[in-house]
GUKERO-995322 format. One record per residue (C-alpha): residue number from 1; residue in one letter; x negated, y negated, z. Coordinates in steps of 0.001 Angstrom, whole numbers, plus 500000, padded with zeros to 6 digits. Example, Ala and Ser with C-alpha at 12.3 -4.5 7.8 and 13.67 -1.06 7.14 Angstrom:
(node 1, "a", (487700, 504500, 507800))
(node 2, "s", (486330, 501060, 507140))
END
This chain:
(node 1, "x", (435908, 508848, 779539))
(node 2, "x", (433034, 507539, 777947))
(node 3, "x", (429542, 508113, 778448))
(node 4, "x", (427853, 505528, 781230))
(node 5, "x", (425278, 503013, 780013))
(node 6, "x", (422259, 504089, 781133))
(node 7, "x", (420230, 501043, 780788))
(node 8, "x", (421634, 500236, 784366))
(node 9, "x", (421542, 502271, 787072))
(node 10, "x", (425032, 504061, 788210))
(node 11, "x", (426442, 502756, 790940))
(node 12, "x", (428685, 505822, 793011))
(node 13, "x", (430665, 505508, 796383))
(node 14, "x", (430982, 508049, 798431))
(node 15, "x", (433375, 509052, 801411))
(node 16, "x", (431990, 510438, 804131))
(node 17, "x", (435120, 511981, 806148))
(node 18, "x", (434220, 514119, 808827))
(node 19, "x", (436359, 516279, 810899))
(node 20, "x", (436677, 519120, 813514))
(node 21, "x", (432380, 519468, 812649))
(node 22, "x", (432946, 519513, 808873))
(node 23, "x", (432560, 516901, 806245))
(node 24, "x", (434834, 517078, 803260))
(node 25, "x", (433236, 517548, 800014))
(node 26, "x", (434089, 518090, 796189))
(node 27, "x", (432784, 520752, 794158))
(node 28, "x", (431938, 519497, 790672))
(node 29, "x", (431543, 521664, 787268))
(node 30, "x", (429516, 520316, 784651))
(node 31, "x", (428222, 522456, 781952))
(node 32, "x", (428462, 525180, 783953))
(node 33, "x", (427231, 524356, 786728))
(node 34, "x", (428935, 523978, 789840))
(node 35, "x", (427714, 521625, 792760))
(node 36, "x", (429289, 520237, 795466))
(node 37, "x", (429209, 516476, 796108))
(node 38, "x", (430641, 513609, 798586))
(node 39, "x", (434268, 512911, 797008))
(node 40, "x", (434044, 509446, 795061))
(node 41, "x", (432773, 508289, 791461))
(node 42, "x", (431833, 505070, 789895))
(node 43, "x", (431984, 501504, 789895))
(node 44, "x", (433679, 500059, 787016))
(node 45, "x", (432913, 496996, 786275))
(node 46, "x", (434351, 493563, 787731))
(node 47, "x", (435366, 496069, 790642))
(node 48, "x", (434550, 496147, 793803))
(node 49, "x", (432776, 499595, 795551))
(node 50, "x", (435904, 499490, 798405))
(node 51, "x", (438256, 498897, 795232))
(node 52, "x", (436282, 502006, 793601))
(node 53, "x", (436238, 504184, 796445))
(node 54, "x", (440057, 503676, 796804))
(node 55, "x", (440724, 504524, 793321))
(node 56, "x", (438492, 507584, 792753))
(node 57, "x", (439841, 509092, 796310))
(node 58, "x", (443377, 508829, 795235))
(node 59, "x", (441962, 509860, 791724))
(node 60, "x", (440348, 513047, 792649))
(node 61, "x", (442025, 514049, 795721))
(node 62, "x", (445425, 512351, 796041))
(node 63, "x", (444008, 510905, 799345))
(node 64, "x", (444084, 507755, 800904))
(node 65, "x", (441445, 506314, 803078))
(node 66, "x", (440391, 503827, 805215))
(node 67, "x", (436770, 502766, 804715))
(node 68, "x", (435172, 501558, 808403))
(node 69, "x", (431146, 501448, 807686))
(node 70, "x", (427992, 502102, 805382))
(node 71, "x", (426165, 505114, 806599))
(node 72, "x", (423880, 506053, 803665))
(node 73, "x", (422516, 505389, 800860))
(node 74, "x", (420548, 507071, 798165))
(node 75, "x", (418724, 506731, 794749))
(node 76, "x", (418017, 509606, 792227))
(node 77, "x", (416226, 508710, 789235))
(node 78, "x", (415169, 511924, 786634))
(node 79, "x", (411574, 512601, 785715))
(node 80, "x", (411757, 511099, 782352))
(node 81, "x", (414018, 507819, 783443))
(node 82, "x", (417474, 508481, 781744))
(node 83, "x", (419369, 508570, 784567))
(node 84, "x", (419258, 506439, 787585))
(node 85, "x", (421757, 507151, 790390))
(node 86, "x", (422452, 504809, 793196))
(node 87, "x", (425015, 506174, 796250))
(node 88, "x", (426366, 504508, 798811))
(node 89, "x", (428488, 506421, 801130))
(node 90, "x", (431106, 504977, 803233))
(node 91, "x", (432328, 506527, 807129))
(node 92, "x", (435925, 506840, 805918))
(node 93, "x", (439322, 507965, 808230))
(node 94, "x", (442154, 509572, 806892))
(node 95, "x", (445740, 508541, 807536))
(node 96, "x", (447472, 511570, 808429))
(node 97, "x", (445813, 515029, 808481))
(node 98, "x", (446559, 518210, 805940))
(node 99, "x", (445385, 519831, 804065))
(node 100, "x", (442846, 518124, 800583))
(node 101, "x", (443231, 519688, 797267))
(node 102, "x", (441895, 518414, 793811))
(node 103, "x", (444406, 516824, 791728))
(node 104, "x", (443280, 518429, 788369))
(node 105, "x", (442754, 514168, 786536))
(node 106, "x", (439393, 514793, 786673))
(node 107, "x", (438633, 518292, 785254))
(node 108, "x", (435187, 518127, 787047))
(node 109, "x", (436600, 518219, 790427))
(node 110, "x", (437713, 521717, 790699))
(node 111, "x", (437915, 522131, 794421))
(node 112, "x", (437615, 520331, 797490))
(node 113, "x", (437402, 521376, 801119))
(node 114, "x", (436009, 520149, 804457))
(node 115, "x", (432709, 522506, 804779))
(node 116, "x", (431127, 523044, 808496))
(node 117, "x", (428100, 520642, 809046))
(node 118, "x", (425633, 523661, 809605))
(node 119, "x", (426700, 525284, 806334))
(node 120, "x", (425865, 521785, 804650))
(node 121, "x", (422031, 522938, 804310))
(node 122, "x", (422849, 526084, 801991))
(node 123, "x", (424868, 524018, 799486))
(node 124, "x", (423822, 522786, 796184))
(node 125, "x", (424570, 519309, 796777))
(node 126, "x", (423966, 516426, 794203))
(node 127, "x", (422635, 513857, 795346))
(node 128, "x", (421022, 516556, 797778))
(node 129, "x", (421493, 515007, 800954))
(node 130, "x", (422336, 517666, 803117))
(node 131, "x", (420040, 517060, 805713))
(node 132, "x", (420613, 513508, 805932))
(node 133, "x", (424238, 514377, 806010))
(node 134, "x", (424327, 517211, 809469))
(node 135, "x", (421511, 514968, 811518))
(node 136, "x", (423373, 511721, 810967))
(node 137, "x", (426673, 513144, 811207))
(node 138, "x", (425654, 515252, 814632))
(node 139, "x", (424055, 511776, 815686))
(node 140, "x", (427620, 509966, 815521))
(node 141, "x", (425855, 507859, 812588))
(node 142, "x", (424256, 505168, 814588))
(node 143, "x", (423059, 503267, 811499))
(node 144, "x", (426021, 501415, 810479))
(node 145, "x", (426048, 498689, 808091))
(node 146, "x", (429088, 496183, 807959))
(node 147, "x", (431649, 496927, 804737))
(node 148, "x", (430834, 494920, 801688))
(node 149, "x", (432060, 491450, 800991))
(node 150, "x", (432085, 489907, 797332))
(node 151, "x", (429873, 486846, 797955))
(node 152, "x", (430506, 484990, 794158))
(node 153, "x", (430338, 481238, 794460))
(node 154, "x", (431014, 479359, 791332))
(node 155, "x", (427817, 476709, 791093))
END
């Protein structure tokens, strides 16, 4: 894996997957630190965020899903400007139920497990969006934006 350019800013997708009053997260390790995160990763590029999202689910988790909305979406951006994060995280359903595991490809994601909404506030979370997370997900997420379509015409 090579390091991202960060002359851009990072583009990440996110599944948001909630069931039974939990959302599923991953927990991340990264030089020694451990924090958990919406399951999902980059955009490559020339692909699309629903084509990502796909990918870096079945990646990370061995999981299919079925992306239905836009429900949030963040920017983090470091004090001293060398690393600018955007998120957007997709209402997903799951095929099937069972339960999710980490795959072990990415040596990052060493766990993953659906984590009740009110413990969501005591988690390390990166980007941390807990908060946004339990009041739109106890709302029903109301503010849903249609799913992406690539809009290239050739001129």
């Amino acid at each position: 894996m090579s390091p991202p350019d960060m002359s851009f800013p990072r583009i990440r997708v996110a599944a948001v997957i909630v069931e039974h009053n939990a959302v599923l997260l991953a927990l991340h390790e990264k030089n020694g630190r451990r924090t958990w995160v919406l399951p999902g990763g980059g955009v490559d590029s020339g692909e699309t965020m629903l084509a990502a999202l796909q990918r870096e689910l079945r990646e990370e988790l061995d999981l299919d899903v079925i992306p239905r909305h836009i429900v949030h979406l963040c920017e983090a951006i470091d004090p001293g400007g060398k690393r600018h994060l955007v998120q957007v995280a997709f209402l997903c359903d799951r095929p099937g139920a069972g339960p999710v595991r980490a795959t072990g490809k990415d040596p990052r994601v060493v766990d993953a497990r659906f984590m009740p909404l009110d413990s969501l506030p005591r988690l390390a979370m990166h980007p941390p969006i807990q908060r946004d997370l339990v009041d739109r997900a106890r709302a029903g997420f109301p503010d849903r934006i249609s799913l992406p379509v690539n809009r290239w015409i050739d001129q």
